[in-house]
C-alpha positions as a printed NumPy array, in Angstrom:
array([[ 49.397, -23.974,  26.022],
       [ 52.07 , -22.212,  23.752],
       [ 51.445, -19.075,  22.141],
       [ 51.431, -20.825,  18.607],
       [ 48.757, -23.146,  19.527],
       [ 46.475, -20.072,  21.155],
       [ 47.304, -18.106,  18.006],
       [ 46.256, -20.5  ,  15.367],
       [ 43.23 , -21.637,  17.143],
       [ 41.692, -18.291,  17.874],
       [ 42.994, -17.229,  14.089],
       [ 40.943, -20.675,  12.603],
       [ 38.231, -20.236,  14.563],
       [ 37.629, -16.81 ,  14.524],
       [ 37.675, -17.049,  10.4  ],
       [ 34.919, -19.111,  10.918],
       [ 32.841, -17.544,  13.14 ],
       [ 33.111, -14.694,  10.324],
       [ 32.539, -16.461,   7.257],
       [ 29.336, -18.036,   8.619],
       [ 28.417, -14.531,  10.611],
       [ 28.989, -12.459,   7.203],
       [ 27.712, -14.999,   5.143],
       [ 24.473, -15.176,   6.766],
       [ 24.803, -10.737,   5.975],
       [ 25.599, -11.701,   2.52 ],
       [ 22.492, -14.25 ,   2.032],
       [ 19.924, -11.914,   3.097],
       [ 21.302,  -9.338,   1.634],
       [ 21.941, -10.218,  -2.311],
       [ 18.962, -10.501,  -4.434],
       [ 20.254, -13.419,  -6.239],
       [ 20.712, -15.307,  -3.077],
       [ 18.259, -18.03 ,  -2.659],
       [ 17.714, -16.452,   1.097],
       [ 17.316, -12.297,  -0.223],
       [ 15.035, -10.929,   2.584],
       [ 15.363, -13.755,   5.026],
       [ 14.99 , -10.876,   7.707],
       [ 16.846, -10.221,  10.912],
       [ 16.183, -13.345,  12.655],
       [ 17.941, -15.395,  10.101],
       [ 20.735, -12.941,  10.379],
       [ 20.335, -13.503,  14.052],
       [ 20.261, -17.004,  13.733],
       [ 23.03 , -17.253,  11.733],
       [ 25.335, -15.425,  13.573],
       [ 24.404, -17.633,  16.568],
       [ 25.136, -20.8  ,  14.77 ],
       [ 28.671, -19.12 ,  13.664],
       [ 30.01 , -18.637,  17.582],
       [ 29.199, -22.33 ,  18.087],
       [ 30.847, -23.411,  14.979],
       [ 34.071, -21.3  ,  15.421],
       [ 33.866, -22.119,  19.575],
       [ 34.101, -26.014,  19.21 ],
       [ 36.745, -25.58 ,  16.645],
       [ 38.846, -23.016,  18.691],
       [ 38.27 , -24.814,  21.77 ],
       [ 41.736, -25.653,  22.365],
       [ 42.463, -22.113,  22.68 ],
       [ 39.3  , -21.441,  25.208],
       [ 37.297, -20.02 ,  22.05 ],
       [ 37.222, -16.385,  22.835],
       [ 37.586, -15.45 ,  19.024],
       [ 36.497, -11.945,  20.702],
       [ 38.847,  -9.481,  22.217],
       [ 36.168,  -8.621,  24.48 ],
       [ 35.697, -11.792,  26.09 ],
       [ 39.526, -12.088,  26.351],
       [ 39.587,  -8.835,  28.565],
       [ 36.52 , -10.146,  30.587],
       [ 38.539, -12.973,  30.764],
       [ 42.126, -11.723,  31.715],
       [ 40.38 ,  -8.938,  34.523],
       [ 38.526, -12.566,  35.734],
       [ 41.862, -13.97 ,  36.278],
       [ 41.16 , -16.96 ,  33.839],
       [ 44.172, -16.05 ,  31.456],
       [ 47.645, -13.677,  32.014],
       [ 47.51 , -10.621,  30.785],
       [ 50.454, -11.66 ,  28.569],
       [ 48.5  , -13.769,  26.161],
       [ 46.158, -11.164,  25.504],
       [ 48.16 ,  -9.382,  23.026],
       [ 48.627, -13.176,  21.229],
       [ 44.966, -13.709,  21.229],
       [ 43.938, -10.232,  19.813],
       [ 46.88 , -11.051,  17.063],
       [ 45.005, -13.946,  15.869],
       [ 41.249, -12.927,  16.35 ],
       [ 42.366,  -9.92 ,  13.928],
       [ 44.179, -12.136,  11.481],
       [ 41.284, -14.773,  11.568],
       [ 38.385, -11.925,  11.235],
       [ 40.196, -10.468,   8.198],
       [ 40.491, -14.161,   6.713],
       [ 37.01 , -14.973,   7.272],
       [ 36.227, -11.867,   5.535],
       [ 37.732, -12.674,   2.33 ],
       [ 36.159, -16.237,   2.701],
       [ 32.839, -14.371,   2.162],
       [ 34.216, -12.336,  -0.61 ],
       [ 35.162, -15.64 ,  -2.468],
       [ 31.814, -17.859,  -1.522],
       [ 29.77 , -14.852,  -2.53 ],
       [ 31.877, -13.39 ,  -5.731],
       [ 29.145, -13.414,  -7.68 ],
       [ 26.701, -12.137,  -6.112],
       [ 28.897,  -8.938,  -5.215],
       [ 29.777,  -8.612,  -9.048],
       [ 26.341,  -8.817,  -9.866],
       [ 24.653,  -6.499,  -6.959],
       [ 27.459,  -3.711,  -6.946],
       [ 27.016,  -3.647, -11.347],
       [ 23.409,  -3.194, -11.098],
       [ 22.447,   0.105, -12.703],
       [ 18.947,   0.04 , -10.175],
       [ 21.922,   0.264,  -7.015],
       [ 24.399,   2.626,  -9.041],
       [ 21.272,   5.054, -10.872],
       [ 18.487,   4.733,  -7.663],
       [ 15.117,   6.431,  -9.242],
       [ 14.887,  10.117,  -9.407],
       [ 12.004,  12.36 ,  -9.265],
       [ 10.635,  15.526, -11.104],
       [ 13.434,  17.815,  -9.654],
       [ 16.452,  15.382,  -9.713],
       [ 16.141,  13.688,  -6.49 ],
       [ 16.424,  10.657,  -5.478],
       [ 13.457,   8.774,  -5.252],
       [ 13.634,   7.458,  -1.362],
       [ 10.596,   5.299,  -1.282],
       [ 11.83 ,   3.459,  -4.731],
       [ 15.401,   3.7  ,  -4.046],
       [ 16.751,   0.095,  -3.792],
       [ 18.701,  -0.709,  -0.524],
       [ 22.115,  -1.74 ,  -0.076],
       [ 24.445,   0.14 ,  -2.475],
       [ 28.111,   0.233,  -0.92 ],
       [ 26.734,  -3.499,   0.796],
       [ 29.06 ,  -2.302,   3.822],
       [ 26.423,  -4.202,   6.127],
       [ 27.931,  -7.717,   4.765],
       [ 31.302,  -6.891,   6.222],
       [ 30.451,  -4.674,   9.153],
       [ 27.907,  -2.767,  11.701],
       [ 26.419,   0.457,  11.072],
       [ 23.736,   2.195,  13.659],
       [ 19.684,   2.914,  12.384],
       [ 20.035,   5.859,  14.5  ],
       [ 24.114,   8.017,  13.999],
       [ 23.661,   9.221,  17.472],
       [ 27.704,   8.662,  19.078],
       [ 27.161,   8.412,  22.863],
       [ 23.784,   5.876,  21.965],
       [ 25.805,   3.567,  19.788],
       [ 28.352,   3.79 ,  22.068],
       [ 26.479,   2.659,  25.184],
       [ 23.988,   0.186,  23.078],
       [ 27.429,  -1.803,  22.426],
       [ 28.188,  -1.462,  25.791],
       [ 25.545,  -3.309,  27.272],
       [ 25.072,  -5.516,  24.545],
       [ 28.47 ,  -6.255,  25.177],
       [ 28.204,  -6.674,  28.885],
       [ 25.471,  -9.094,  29.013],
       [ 27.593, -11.269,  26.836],
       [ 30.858, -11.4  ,  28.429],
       [ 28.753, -12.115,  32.109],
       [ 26.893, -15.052,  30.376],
       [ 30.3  , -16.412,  29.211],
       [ 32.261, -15.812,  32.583],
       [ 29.146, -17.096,  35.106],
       [ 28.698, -20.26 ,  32.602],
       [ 29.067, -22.966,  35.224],
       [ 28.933, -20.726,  38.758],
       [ 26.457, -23.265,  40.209],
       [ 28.649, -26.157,  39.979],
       [ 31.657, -25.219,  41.983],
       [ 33.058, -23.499,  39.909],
       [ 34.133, -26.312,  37.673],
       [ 32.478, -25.136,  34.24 ],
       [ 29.46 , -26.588,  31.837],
       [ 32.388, -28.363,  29.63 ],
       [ 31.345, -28.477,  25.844],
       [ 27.953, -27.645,  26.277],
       [ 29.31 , -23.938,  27.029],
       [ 29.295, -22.907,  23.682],
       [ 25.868, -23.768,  22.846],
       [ 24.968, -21.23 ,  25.427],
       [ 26.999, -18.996,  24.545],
       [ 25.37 , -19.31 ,  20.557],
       [ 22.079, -18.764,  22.197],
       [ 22.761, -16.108,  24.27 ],
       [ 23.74 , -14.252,  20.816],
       [ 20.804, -15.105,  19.13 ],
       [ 19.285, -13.836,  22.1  ],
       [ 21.564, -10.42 ,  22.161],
       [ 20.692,  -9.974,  18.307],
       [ 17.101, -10.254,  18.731],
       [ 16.681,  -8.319,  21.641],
       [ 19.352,  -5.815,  21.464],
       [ 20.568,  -5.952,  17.98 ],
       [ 18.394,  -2.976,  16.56 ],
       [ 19.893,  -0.363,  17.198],
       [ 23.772,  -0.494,  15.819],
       [ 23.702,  -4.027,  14.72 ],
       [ 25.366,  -5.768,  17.244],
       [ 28.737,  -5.813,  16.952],
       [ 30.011,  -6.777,  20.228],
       [ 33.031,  -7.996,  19.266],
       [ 35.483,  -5.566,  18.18 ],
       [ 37.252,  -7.744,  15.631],
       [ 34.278,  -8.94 ,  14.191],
       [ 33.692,  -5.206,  13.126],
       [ 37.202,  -4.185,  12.541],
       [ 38.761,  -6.783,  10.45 ],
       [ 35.869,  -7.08 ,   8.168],
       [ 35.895,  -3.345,   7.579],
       [ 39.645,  -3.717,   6.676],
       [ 38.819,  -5.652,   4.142],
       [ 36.057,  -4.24 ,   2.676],
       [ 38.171,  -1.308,   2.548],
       [ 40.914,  -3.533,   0.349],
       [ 38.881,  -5.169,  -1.843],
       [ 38.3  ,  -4.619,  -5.38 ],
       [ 34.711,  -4.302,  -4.853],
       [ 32.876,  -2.351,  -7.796],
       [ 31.214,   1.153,  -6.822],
       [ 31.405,   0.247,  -3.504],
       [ 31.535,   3.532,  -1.371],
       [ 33.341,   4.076,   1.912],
       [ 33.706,   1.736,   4.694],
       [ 32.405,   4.327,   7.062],
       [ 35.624,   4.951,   9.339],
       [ 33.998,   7.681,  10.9  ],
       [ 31.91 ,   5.104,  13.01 ],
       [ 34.447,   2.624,  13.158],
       [ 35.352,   3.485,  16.568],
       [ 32.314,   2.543,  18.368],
       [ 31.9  ,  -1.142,  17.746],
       [ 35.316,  -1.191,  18.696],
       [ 35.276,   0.638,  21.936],
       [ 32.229,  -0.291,  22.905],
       [ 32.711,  -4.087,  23.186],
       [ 36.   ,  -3.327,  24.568],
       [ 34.696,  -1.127,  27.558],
       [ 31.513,  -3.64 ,  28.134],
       [ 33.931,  -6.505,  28.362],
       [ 36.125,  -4.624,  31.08 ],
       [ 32.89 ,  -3.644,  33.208],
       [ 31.858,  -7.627,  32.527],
       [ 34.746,  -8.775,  33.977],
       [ 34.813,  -6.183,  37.354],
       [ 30.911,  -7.229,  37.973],
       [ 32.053, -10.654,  38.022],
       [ 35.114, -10.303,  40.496],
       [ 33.122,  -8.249,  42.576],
       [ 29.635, -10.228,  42.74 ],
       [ 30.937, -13.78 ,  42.207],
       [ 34.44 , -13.991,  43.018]])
């Protein structure tokens, strides 16, 4: 497989996997979106059925359309460690496209939500503070493009990502262990989907779930280039983690597996 053909199927399919993953943000997160409030399992839903989407299109490519897996993968031994620079190339490029796919699909909605006076005035009491319990959420709608924690604590983001992260790449590099060796074939990607779904529902909470440091990244690039009305920072400050994180969990993925499988 040529580094073209790698390239362009990790950039398509990783544009994908972020147009339906942000989307799904977008859709719960817009009050003129039929699904406003759809709640965290849609989101985690959603975001499931987006890594099976983008997988079986990328397939060609392996469908890591993570960086993370791609390290698992490359300390596994199931790709040289000079493609990895071609496949981070394109999960970058095809983050930051999906990105702007969600911009476009959801232009009005970001017009309209970023213009409201309730989101750019929030209510203010008696002394001229903000009125927490009737502030509206959202605001700066960073949350469509990227991961932010509940709880700013560093070294708990950090290691939430980690093992979020973990548990993903060892469910992707075990797939198929039990016969020979040889691989599950297509139906791979369906577990992987679930085993997001599962990872968003069950470790999620906290930060998320970015675990997948383009997903995160490329988004935030974005965000931080578009013309988006009153939109606030894109939070660079945390940036870092959901970068990191996934990165370090895929590396400690991929020694657990050539030490307890190999």
């Amino acid at each position: 497989m040529s580094s073209s053909d790698i390239f362009i199927s990790e950039t398509i399919g990783t544009a994908v996997l972020i147009l339906l993953g942000g989307g799904v943000c977008a859709a719960v997160t817009f009050k003129r979106s039929k699904a406003h409030e759809a709640g965290w399992v849609a989101i985690s839903l959603g975001w499931g059925f987006a890594v099976l989407t983008g997988a079986y299109i990328a397939a060609k490519s392996g469908a890591h359309l993570n960086p993370a897996v791609t390290v698992g993968l490359a300390i596994q031994g199931g790709i040289e460690w000079s493609q990895v620079p071609v496949y981070f190339a394109g999960e970058l490029l095809g983050a930051m496209i999906g990105a702007v796919c969600v911009w476009l699909a959801y232009y009005g909605q970001f017009q309209a939500h970023l213009t409201d006076p309730e989101v750019i005035n929030p209510p203010r009491g008696d002394e001229g503070l903000v009125d927490q319990a009737e502030a509206p959420k959202a605001g700066p709608v960073l949350g469509v493009f990227s991961t932010g924690p509940e709880i700013r604590n560093a070294w708990q983001n950090l290691v939430t990502e980690i093992i979020a992260t973990t548990v993903l790449i060892l469910a992707i590099l075990t797939q198929g262990l039990s016969d020979d060796g040889k691989g599950v074939g297509p139906i791979g990607a369906l577990l992987t989907a679930l085993v997001v779904v599962g990872i968003g529902l069950s470790l999620g909470g906290p930060t998320g779930y970015a675990i997948n440091p383009v997903r995160d990244l490329g988004p935030r690039i974005v965000h931080a280039l578009l013309p988006l009305p009153n939109k606030g920072g894109s939070d660079w400050g945390y940036a870092w983690i959901p970068v990191a994180g996934p990165l370090i969990g895929g590396a400690i993925a991929g020694g657990i597996y050539n030490v307890a499988f190999a």
